[in-house]
N, C-alpha and C positions, 0 to 999 in steps of 0.2 A: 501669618496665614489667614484669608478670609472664611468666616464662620458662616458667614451667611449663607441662604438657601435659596436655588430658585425655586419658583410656583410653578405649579404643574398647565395650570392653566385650560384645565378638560377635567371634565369628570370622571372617577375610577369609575373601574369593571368590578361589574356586583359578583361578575362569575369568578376575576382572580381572590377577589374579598372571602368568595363562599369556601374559595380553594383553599384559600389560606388557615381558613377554621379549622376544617378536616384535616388540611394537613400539620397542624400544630396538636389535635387531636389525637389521629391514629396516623400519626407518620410512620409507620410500616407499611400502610394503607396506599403510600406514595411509586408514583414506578413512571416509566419512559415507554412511546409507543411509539410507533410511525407512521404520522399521518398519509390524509392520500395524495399528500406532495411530495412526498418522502421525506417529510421532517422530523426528525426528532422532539417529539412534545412531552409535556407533562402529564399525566393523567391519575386517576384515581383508581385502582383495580377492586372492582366490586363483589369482590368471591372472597379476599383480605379485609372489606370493612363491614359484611354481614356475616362473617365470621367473629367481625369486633364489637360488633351491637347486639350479638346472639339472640338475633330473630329473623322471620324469612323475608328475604329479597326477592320482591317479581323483579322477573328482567324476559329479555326473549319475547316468545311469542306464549307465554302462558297468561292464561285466563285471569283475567282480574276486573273486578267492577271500578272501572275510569269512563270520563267524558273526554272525547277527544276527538280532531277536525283535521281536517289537511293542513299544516303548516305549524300545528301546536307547538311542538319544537322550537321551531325557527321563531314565532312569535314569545316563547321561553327566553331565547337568546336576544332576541332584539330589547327586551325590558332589561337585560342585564348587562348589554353591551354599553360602553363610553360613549359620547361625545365630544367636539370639540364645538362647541358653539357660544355665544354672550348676548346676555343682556343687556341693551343698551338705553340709557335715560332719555325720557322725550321730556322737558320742560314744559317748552311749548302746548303740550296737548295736557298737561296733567293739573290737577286742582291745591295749593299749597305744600307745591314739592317737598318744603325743607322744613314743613311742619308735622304732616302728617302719617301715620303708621298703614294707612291701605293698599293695597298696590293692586294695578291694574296691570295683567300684561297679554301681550299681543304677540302670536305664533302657534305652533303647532305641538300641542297641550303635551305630546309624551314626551318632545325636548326638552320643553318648559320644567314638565315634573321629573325630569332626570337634573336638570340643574340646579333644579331646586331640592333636591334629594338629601345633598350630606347638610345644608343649611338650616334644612327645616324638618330634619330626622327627628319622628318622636314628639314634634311639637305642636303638631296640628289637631284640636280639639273636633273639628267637623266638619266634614267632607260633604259636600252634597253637589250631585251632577245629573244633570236630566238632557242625557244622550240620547243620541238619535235609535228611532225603533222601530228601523229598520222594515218598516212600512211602503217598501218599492219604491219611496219618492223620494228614500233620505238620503242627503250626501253625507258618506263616511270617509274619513281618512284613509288614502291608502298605503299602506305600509309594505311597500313589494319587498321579495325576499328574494328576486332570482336576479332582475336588471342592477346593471351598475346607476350611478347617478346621472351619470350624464344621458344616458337612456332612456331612464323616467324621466326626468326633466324635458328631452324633447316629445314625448311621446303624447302622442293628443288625450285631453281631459281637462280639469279644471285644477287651477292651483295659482296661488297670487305671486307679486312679485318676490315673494322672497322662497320661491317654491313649494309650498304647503301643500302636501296632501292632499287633494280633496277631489271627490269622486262620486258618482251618481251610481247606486247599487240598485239596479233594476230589478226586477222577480224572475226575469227571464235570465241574466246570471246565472251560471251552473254554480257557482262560487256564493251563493246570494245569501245564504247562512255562512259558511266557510268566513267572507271578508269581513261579515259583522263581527263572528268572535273575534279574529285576527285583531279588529280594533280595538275592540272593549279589553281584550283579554292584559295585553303588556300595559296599558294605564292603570289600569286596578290593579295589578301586580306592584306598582310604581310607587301608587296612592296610598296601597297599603302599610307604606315605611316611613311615610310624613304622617299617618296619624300618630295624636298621644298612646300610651298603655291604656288610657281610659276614653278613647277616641272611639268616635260612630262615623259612620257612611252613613248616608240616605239614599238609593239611585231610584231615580221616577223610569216610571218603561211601562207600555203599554203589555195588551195581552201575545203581539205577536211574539217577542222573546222573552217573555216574565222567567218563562221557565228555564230559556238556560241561561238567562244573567242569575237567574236563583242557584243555578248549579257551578256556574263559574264562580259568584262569592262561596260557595258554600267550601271550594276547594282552596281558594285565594286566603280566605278568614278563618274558615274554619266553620263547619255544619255548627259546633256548641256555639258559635256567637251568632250565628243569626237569632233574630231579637222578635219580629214581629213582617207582616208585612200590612201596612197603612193602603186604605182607599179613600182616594178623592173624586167627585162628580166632574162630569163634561157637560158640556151646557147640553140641553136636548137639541137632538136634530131632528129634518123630518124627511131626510134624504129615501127614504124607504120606500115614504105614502106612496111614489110615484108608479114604485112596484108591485104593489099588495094585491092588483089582481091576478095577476102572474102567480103571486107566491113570490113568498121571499127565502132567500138562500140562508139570509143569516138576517139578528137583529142589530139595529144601532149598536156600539160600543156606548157604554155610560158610566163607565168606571176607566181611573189611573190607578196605578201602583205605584207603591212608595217603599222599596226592600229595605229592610233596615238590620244591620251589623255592627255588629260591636268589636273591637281589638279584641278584648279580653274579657271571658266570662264572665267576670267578675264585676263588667262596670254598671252601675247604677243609673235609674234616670230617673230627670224630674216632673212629678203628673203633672198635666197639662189638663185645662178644664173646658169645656163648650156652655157657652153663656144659656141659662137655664130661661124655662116658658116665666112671665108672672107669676102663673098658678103654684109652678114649684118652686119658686125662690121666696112664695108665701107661704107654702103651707109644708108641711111634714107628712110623713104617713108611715101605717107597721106595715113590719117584713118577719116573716119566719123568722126563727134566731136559729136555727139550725141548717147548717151543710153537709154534704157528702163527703169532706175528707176525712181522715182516717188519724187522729192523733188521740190516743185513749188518753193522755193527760187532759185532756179539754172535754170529757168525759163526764157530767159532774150534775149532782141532783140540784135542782131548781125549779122553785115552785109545783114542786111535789110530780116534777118529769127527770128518769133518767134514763138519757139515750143508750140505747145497745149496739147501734153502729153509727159512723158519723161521729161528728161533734158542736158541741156549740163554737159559739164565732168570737167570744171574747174569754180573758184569763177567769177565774170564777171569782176573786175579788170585787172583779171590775164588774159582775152582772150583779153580784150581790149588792153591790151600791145603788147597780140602776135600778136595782129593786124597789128598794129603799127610798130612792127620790120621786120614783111612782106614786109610792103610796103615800107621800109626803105630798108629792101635790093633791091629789083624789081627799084626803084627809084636809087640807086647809085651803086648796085654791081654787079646786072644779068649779065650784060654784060662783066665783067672783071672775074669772079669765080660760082665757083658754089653754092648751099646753105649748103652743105656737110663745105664747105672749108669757107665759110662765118660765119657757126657757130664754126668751131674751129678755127677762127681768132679771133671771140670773147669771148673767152675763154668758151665754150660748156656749155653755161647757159640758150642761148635766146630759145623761145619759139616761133612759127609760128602757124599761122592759115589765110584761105584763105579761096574763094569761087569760087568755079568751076563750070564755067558756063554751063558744062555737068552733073552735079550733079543732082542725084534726088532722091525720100525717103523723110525718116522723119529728113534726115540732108539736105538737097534742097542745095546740092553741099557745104555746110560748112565741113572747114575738119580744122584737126591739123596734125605737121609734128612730127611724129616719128624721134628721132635723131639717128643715128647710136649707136651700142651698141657690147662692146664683150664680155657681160655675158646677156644672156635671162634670165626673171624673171622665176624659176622654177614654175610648177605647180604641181599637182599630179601625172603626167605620167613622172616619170622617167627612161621610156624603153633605155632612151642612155649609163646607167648604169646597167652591169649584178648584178645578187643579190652575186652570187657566183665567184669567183675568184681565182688564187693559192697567198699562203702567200705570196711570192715574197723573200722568205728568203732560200729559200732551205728546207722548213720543212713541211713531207706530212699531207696533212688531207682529207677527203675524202668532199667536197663542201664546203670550208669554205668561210663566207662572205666576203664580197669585203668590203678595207677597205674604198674604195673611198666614199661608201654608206655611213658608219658611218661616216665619216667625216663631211658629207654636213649634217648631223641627228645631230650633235655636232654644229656646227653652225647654223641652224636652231633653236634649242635649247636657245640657247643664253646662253651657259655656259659660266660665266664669266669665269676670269683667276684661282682665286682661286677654282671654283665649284669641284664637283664631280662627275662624271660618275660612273655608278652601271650595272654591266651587272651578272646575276645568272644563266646563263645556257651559262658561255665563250667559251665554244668548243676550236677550235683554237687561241682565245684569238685577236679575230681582230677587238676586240673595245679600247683592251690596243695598240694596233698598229695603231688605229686613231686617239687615245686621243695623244700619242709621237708626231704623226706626225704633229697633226693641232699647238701644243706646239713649235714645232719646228719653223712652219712657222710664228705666230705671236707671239713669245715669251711670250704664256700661261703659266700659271703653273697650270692647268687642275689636278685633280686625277683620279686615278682610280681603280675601286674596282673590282678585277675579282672573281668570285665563281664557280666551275664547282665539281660535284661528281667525284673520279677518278676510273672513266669505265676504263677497262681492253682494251685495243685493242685487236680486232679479228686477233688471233693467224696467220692466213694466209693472211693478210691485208700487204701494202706496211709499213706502220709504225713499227708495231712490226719486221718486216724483218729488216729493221736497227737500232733495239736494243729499241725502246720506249715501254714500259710496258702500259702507261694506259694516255688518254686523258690528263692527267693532266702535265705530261710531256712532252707531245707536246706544250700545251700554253705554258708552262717557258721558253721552248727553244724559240717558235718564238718572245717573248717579249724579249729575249736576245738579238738575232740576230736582229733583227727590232730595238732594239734602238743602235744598235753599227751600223747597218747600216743607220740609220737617223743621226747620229752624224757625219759620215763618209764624207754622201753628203750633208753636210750645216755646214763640217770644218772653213769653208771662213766664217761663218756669227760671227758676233759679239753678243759674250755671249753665242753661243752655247754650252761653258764646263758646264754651268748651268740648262742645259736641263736634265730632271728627269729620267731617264729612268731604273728606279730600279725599285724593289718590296720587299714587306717583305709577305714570305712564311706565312701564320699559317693553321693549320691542324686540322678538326673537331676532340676533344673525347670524352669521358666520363669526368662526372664531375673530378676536382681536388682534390675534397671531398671526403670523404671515404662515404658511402649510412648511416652510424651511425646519421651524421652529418643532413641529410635530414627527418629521420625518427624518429623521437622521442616519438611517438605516440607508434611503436613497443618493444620502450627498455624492457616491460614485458613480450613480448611474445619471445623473444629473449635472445638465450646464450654470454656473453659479458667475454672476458679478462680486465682486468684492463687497460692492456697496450694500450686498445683500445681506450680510453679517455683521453691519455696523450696527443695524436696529431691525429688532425684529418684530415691532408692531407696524401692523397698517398703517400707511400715512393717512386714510379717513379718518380717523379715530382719535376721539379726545382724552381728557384728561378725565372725564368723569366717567366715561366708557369703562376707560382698566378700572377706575375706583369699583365701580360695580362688579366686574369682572375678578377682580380681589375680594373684596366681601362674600360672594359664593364661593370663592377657596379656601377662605378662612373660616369659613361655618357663618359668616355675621349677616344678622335677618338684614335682608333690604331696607326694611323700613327704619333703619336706625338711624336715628338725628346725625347728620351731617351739615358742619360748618367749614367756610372757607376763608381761610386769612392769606390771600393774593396768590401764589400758585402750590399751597398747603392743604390738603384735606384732615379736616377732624371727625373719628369718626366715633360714637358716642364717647362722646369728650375725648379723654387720650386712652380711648382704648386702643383705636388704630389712628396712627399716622400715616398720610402717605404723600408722596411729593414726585410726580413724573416731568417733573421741569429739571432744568441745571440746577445742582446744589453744589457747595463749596463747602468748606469746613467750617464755616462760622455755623449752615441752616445746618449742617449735619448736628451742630454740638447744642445751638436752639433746641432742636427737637432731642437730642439726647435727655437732655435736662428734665424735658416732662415727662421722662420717662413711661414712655407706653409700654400696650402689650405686646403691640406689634409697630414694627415698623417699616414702610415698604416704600420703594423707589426703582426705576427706570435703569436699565444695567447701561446704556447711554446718557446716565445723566452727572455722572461726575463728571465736574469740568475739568479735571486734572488728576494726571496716575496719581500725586499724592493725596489727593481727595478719597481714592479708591482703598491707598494703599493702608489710609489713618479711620477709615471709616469704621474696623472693629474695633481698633482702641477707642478711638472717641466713646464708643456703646461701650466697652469693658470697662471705662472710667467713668460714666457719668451714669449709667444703666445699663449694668450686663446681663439683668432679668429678661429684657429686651428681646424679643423674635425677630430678626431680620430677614426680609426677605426680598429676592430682586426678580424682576421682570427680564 
């Protein structure tokens, strides 16, 4: 009898997944209803399970403090529903296919990040998307919940050939907030399940919705994880002057926003510095040694002061030393150096603190000496940095982010070496142009996963003038150019030929399945040829189509080393094997032998019942650790 398994070939429902918890949970919890087809369904009865968590359940129409818009619901469901859709490999467009770990891909970002969901659950170190905001001129994704598909498909708007979304939200809209959440709301529901435990978001957005993308994460993440919110400068405009004698209604904007969340309360980050003046990367100077918080252990007499609220700023050890090195220098060095020059004689470790007998406050002249420095501790005001910048490659895009921003958002982060970076809405693609470049600088191997819909350039715009069709061809080029240009200027460093700066293309489509394949419920209501059951993938579709199309079923990252010995895929080494050509029993007992994790093959592709019939002994004798699985 054969063992083996078919692939599902679609992605589960997050809603039967959720179902399944609770009901393995409080399975008393579980009961049948009828819906309003008159079906018999599953359901959860909610009066049984806040009786099982014994605490109160709003439900109804009772009062509770929520954020909520027309369609919240259904935008609920749509993050949580399946797909049947694939990734498909473009060679041709992509940078060292079969070496590199970045991927580039092209479609409409919520398919994208549901297919990417069970593969890169939990793995993703940092998120960063700088969505549209929703400023009357943005085009947003539109996610209808009432038309069938072939409806919105004909129905006048904008959307490319492979049907995307995409839509012009005017201010005159009655819907003109309503479609903005509906968008943002299921992708950050999505995003939130590819970050690590110890995973951040970044999202840039101007002042029109700061506030409720503020309120949307706060319920998606969690209020305790929100972390900070970061400001970047806009270049000055002077769009105003023209009205000032009128009066004006409002001023320039001058500021972006940068919301920033964390998975888990718990995750740490790395300081990040702002390149200091001359003056202070020369010189030092005192600061009060006392603060406002409230820890009576830090409590403690020195130099004949002791605080009655507050506390000082170090353990008393540690101040009793820098006493001590004060007066160590005043006693043997004042007079020959300065304290600048005394602390980097002694190797820029010692610590000072004094008392100044003009001092007064709640530090009674106690101070500590600030050492020179030529990085300041960043804080939230990053106005030294524009948000927006040109690529620096020669390739236009109408305000693309600066990649200096994301860079210090990358190290802040604490993306280790191997981590990955995720960005769903890459525009110009100048988070693959921070992640190369910080790579470059401290010999990371960083990933990076770019996603962008390929929007059509506006016909009369400087891009489409020298020859780019759609968004999505401006990021490939500038991740082109940007990494021959980082390799260029860091020739000299050692190991630089090892710096990544590829990508592999893949392109959202329709399933690799034929709709036969998904529908089985319909086979009687349906006319069928025979020949329809003989194979059930598309005759477009290649061999490396289902490879990828398998790798998102089996959990294995896209980017993993794939090698081809004539119609065999290896795919990090013998972790998967897979073969969609005709095999016989010789290639079945070959590949038995290397015994993979998995092995996978074409339900069409034995060339004989006996092939079929010997295919789990061959794997029970040679490798019966083996996962077999068939298309």
């Amino acid at each position: 009898m054969n063992k083996y398994e078919k692939l599902a070939m679609c992605t589960s429902s997050l809603a039967d997944n959720n179902f399944a918890v609770l009901a393995k949970l409080f399975p008393n919890a579980v009961t049948e209803m009828i819906d309003e087809n008159g079906t018999v369904v599953r359901a959860i009865d909610a009066d049984v399970l806040s009786q099982e968590i014994n605490t109160r359940v709003v439900s109804g129409k009772e009062e509770r403090y929520q954020f909520t818009w027309p369609d919240k619901k259904k935008s609920v469901l749509l993050a949580n529903s399946p797909i049947a859709a694939a990734l498909r490999p473009c060679r041709e467009e992509s940078v060292d296919f079969d070496t590199t770990e970045n991927l580039y891909i092209e479609g409409d970002n919520l398919d994208v990040l549901k297919l990417l969901r069970e593969t890169y659950l939990n793995r993703v170190k940092m998120i960063y998307i700088d969505p549209p905001y929703n400023t009357s001129n943005d085009f947003i994704y539109n996610d209808d919940f009432s038309e069938d598909t072939d409806a919105f498909l004909s129905r006048d708007g904008q959307y490319d050939e492979q049907g995307n979304r995409l839509v012009k939200n005017l201010d005159s809209n009655g819907r003109f907030h309503t479609d903005w959440l509906n968008m943002v709301y299921p992708r950050l529901r999505v995003a939130r399940d590819l970050l690590a435990d110890d995973g951040v978001i970044f999202i840039s957005i101007s002042e029109e919705e700061v506030h409720a993308m503020k309120t949307i994460c706060n319920e998606i993440f969690g209020q305790s994880n929100f972390r900070n919110t970061i400001f970047t400068r806009r270049y000055d405009k002077n769009l105003n002057r023209q009205f000032m004698e009128q009066g004006l209604f409002s001023m320039n904007t001058g500021l972006e926003y940068i919301l920033m969340y964390s998975k888990s309360p718990d995750t740490k980050f790395n300081p990040v510095f702002r390149e200091a003046s001359e003056e202070r990367a020369a010189t030092g100077y005192w600061k009060g040694f006392w603060n406002d918080a409230d820890r009576p252990t830090m409590r403690y007499d020195i130099l004949g002061v002791m605080p009655e609220s507050g506390q000082w700023k170090w353990k008393h050890e540690v101040a009793n030393e820098a006493v001590e090195n004060y007066i160590e220098y005043v006693k043997h060095y004042q007079s020959t150096m300065t304290l600048e020059e005394y602390w980097e004689h002694t190797g820029k470790t010692k610590k000072f603190i004094r008392r100044n007998p003009n001092g007064n406050g709640k530090n009674k002249g106690v101070e500590h000496w600030v050492a020179p420095a030529e990085g300041i501790l960043r804080n939230t005001n990053w106005s030294d940095l524009l948000a927006s910048k040109p690529t620096g490659v020669d390739v236009p895009f109408d305000s693309p982010k600066n990649a200096e921003v994301l860079l210090e958002l990358v190290k802040l982060s604490n993306v280790e070496d191997d981590g990955i970076v995720l960005d769903f809405f890459s525009g110009s693609a100048t988070t693959a142009h921070a992640v190369m470049q910080l790579n470059a600088e401290d010999s990371g191997k960083r990933k990076f996963i770019m996603v962008q819909l390929p929007e059509v350039c506006p016909p009369d715009g400087e891009a489409a003038k020298v020859g780019y069709k759609t968004i999505c061809e401006i990021g490939k080029e500038r991740i082109r150019r940007a990494g021959k240009k980082i390799k260029e200027e860091n020739k000299d460093k050692p190991g630089i030929e090892n710096l990544d700066i590829g990508f592999r293309v893949l392109k959202l489509d329709s399933s690799n399945m034929k709709d036969v394949y998904y529908k089985p419920e319909e086979y009687a209501q349906m006319s069928f040829v025979l020949d329809d059951f003989i194979d059930n993938i598309k005759e477009d579709r290649t061999d490396e189509d289902l490879l990828f199309q398998v790798m998102l079923d089996l959990g294995i990252p896209l980017s993993s080393k794939i090698e081809q010995d004539g119609k065999v895929f290896y795919v990090d080494d013998n972790y998967l094997i897979a073969c969609f050509d005709k095999i016989d029993i010789a290639l079945i007992t070959e590949i038995a032998k290397r015994q993979p994790y998995y092995a996978v093959f074409r339900d069409s592709s034995f060339t004989s019942d006996s092939a079929l019939v010997n295919f789990e002994q061959v794997f029970n004798t040679y490798s019966p650790k083996t996962i077999r699985r068939v298309l």
